[in-house]
N, C-alpha and C positions, 0 to 999 in steps of 0.2 A: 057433349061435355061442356061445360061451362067457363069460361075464361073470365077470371075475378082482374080486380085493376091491374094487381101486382103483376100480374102474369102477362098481362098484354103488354106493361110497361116496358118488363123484361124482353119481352119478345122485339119490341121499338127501339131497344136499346142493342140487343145483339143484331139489329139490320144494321144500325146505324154503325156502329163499329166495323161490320162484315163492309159496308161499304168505302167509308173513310178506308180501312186497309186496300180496298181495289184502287180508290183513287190513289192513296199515295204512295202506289205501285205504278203511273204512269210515271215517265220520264221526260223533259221538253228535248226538242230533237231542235231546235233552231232559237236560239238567245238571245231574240229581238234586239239584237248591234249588230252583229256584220253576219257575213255569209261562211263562216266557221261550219264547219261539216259538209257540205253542200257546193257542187262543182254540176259543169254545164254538161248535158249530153242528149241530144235526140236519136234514140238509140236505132230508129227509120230510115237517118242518112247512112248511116256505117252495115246497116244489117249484110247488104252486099257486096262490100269492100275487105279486105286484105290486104296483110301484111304491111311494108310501108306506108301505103294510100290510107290504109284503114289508122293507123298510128296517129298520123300528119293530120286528120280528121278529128281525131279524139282529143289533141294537144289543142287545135286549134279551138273549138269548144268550149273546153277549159281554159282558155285565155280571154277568150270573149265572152266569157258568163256574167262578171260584175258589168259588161256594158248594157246589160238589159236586165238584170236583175239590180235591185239597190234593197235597201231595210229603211224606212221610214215609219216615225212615231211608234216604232215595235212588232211593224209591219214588214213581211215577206211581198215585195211589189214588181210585178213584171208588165212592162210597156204591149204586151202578144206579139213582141216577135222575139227570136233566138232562142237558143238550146234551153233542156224544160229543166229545173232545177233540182239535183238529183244528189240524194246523202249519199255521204262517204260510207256510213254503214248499212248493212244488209239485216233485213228481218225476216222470222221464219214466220210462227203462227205468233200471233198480236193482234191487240185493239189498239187503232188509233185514232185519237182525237185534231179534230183541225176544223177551224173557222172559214169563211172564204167570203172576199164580195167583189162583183163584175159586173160588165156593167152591157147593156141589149148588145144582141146578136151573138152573146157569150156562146162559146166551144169551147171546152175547155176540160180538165179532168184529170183522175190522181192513178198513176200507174202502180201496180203492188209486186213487190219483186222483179221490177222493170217489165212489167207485162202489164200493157192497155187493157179496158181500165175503168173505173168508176166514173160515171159520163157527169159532164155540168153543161147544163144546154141555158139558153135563152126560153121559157116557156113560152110565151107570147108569139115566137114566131110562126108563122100560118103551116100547117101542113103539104107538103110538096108533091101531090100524085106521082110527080117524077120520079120521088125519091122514096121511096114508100116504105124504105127500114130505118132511113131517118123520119124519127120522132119525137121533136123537139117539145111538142105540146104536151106530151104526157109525164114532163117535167124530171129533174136530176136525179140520181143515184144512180142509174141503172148499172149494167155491164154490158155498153155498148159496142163492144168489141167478140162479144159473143155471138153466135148463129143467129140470124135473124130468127123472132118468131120461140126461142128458146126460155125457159125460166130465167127469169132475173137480169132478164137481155133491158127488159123494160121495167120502170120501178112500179112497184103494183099502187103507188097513190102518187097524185102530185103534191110535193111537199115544199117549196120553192119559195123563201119568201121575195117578196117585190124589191125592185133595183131599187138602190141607196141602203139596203140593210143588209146584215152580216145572217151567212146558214152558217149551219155547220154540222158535220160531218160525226159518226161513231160510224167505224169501219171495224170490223171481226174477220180476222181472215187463219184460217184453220182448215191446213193442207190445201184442197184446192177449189176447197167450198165458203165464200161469202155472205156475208152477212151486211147492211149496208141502214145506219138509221141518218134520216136526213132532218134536221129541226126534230128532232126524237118520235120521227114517223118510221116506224119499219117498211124500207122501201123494197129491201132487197134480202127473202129468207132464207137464208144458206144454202145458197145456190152454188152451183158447180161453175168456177172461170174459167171461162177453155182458154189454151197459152194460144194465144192469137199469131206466136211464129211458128209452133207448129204445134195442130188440133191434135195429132195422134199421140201425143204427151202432156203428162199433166202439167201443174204449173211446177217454178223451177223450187227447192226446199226452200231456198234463200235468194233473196234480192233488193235492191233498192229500193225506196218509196219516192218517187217522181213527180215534179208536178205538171202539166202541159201550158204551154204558153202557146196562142192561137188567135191571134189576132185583133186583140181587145186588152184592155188593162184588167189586170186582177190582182184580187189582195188576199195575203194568210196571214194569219195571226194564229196562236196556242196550238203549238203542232206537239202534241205529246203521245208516245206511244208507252203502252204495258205488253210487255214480253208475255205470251202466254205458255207455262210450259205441257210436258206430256199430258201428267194425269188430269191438270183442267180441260185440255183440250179432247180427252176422250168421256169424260163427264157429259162435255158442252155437246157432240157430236151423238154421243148415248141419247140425251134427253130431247133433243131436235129429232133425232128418226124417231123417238119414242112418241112423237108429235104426228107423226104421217099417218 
């Protein structure tokens, strides 16, 4: 069949609308001025603590966040050290959008539903026989908190631009399988997250989005997420296995 001007125009034009609608269905989660929505927590220290201890941990946390977290030039900026900065609100299945830039030796990474997590390595750094599920050379997005050796543990291209420039991030996450584009490279194709606190369960419905702070300065900027609801999300999930 032959497609005349008018017809392709029209086709150009319902993408173009169909997309504008998705964008302006994200929402910003962090208001380039202060740290409104967002409190401190490394969810690592407390996991084995209770009751008071556990409490007294959590308050203290959240008091000491703005000392290592600040907002400059519109920027989310963390020194790498203290608790990792973490929304007041919980998301289920969602895409989210987020900039980032760090600077060598970077570790660093975005938890999803307070479960580790979409990895940001330092590429450049040399590969460690020692350490041989650390693999910082084959560059960010992965789910390094996944089984060694598993889908999606490792991002299937290196997508990393070079220190002093800004990546960024399109995260799909839909139940408890990921999706992960880095500089709009698909690094990571709807893989399965195992819940790194406990593998015999999936991830949790709902939870925080986090970010890691690990030793090095790192910066966020345009943190915006689109809520994704049921029947996209079994469309998106339909057309991916219809893909295998």
């Amino acid at each position: 069949m032959k497609l005349n001007t008018l017809t392709l125009g029209s086709l150009a034009l319902a993408f173009c609308l169909v997309a504008r609608a998705e964008d302006s269905a994200f929402k910003p989660i962090f208001n380039g001025k202060d740290l409104t929505g967002w409190y401190g927590l490394n969810p690592h220290s407390v996991v084995k603590l209770a009751g008071e201890k556990k409490e007294a941990a959590l308050k203290k946390m959240r008091e000491e966040f703005a000392t290592f977290w600040k907002v400059e030039n519109g920027e989310l900026v963390n020194d790498g050290h203290g608790p990792y900065a973490t929304t007041e609100q919980e998301f289920g299945d969602m895409e989210f959008l987020i900039e980032y830039k760090t600077v060598a030796g970077a570790d660093s990474g975005i938890y999803l539903r307070g479960v580790p997590q979409v990895q940001i390595w330092d590429k450049n750094q040399v590969f460690d026989p020692a350490k041989p599920t650390r693999r910082p050379h084959l560059g960010s997005g992965g789910l390094f908190n996944n089984t060694p050796d598993t889908p999606g543990r490792d991002p299937l291209v290196v997508a990393d631009k070079p220190f002093g420039e800004w990546n960024s991030f399109r995260i799909r996450q839909i139940g408890a399988r990921t999706w992960v584009w880095l500089n709009d490279k698909l690094v990571v194709d709807g893989n399965v997250m195992e819940n790194y606190y406990d593998r015999t369960k999936p991830l949790p419905a709902k939870g925080p989005i986090m970010l890691q702070t690990h030793g090095g300065e790192i910066r966020w900027r345009n943190l915006q997420v689109r809520e994704i609801g049921a029947e996209e999300a079994k469309k998106i999930l339909a057309e991916a296995d219809a893909k295998k």
